[in-house]
C-alpha positions in Angstrom: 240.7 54.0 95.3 240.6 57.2 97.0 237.3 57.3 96.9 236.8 53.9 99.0 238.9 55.8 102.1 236.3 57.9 102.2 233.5 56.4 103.9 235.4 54.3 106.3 236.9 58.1 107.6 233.3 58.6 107.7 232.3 56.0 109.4 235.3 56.4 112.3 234.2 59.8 112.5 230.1 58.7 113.0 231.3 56.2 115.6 233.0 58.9 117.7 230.1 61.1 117.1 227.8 58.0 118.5 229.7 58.0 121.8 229.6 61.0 122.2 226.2 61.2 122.4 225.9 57.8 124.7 228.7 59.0 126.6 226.4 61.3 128.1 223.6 58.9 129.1 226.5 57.1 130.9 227.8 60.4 132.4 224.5 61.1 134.2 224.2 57.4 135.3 227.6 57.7 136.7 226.7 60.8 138.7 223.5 59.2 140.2 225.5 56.2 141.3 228.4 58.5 142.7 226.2 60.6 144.9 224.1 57.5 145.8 227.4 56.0 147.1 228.3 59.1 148.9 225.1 59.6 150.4 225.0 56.2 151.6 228.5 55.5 152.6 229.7 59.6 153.0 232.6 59.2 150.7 233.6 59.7 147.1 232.7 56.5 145.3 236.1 54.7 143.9 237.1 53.9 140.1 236.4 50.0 141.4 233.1 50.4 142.7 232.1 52.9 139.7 233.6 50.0 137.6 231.5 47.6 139.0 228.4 49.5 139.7 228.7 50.2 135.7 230.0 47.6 134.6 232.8 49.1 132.4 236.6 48.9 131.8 239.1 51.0 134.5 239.7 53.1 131.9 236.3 54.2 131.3 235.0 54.6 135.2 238.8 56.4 135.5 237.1 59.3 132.7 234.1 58.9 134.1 235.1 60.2 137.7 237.4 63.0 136.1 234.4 64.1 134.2 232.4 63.7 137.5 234.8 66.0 139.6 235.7 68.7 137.0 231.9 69.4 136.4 229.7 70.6 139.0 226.6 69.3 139.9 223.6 70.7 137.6 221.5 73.0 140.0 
């Protein structure tokens, strides 16, 4: 029976690892848009229009723009 816990642990853990990895596509994305939006409008881009220019939850674009402002732009 122990045995059977296992793989599902596994498989939670593979998941994560999985979004991770996506995250990251996303991440980049989510920088494009954001200094699209500020070079077209000369403000930050919001959590609502990051949210709808993604297309993902308020949680999500909320992560999203902390990641975005605690990571400098790649040179």
């Amino acid at each position: 029976m122990a045995a059977a816990s296992v793989p599902v642990q596994d498989g939670d853990t593979a998941g994560q690892d999985d979004t991770s990895q996506s995250s990251g596509g996303l991440l980049d994305y989510a920088r494009r848009v954001a200094a699209e939006h500020h070079a077209r409008h000369g403000r930050p881009i919001t959590r609502d229009t990051l949210r709808a220019r993604l297309g993902v939850s308020n949680q999500l674009a909320t992560d999203l723009l902390r990641q975005l402002r605690n990571i400098p732009d790649p040179a």
